[in-house]
Structures are given as C-alpha cells and as structure tokens.
N, C-alpha and C positions, 0 to 999 in steps of 0.2 A: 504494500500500500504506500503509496506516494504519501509523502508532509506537505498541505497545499501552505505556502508561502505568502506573504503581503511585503507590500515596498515601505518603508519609510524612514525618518532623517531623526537626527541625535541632533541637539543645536546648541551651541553656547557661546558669548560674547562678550571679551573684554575690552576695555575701552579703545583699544585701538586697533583688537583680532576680532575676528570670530571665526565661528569653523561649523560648517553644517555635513553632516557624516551622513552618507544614504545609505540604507542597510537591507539587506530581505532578511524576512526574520519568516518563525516558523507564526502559524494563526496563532490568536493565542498569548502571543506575547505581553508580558506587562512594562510598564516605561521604565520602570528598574531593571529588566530585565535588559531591556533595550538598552541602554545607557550602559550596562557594562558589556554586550555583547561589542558596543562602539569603541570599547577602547580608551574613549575621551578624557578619563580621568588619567593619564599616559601622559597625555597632551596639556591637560590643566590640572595638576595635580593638587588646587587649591580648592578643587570642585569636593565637598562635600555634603551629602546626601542627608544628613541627619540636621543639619543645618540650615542647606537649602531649599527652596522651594523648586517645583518644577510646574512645565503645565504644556499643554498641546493647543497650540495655535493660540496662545497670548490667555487660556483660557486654565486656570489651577486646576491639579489635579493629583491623585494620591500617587506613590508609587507602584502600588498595585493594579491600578487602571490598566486594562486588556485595553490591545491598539487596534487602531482600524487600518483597514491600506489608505495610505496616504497620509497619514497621520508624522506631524511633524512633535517632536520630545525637544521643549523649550527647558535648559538649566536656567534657574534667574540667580544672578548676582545681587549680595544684600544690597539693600541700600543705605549709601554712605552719607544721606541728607534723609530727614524726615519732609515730605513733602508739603503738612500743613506748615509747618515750623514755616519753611521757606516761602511760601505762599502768604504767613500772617507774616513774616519780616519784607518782604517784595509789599506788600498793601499798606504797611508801617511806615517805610522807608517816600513811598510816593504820598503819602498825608503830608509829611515833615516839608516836601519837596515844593509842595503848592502853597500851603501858608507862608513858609517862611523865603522861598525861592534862590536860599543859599546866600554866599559871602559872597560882595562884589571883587572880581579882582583888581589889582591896580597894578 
C-alpha cells in the first residue's frame, strides 16, 4: 500500500533572512512534526518550540494540528516591543507635538 503524501512549506524569519523549506510529508502530519522533518532548527538554532509560537498562514495554531496540502508552518519570533506600549507612546508623543510644536531652532 502506497503512503498518499501532501506538499507543504516550514517558514521562519529573521530580521534580515528568512527561509521557506517545501517539504512532502506523509497525510497526517502534525506542524511539529513538520518543522522537525525541515531540519530548520539546523539552520536557526535559536528556534524554540516551547517558547514559541507557531501558526499556518498568519493564523495560531497548536503543534499538534494535522496539515493540509498546501499548508504553509509559520515559526513566529517573540516580540521585542509590546505593541500597545508602542502604539500608547507613538499617540503620546504626537499630543506633546501639537500643543507645544517643539523648540525653535536658532
């Protein structure tokens, strides 16, 4: 009996790389599973798994999620800014900007 097979990619992105790995895998497969059949942790050995999140097509998802064909296995890198923070300091920053319109220079 044949193992029917599905296509799909391992993907991870550092700020100045990324690397999208296409893989056949057997049906069946889970993203964890996927992700160490790719090798990638080889390639970024700072990738891990208890730490980070993952998700397929921008969309979270556990390690144990079975793949579809076609199915891309997003690693996310934490994040090094919280994004309210940055968002209430950028909205903080433009209040100060308008009232006061800063020093003049000379």
């Amino acid at each position: 009996m044949d193992v029917v097979t599905i296509q799909i990619e391992v993907a991870y992105a550092k700020l100045m790389e990324q690397l999208i790995i296409p893989l056949t895998v057997p049906e069946n497969t889970t993203a964890e599973q996927a992700i160490e059949l790719s090798k990638i942790k080889m390639r970024f050995p700072e990738i891990d798994l208890t730490q980070q999140k993952i998700g397929i097509f921008s969309k979270p998802c556990a390690l144990s999620t079975v793949l579809q064909a076609g199915d891309r296995v997003e690693i996310y890198r934490p994040l090094i800014a919280d994004p309210k923070a940055v968002r209430k300091q950028r909205a903080d920053e433009g209040k100060k900007m308008k009232k006061g319109g800063g020093e003049i220079a000379t």
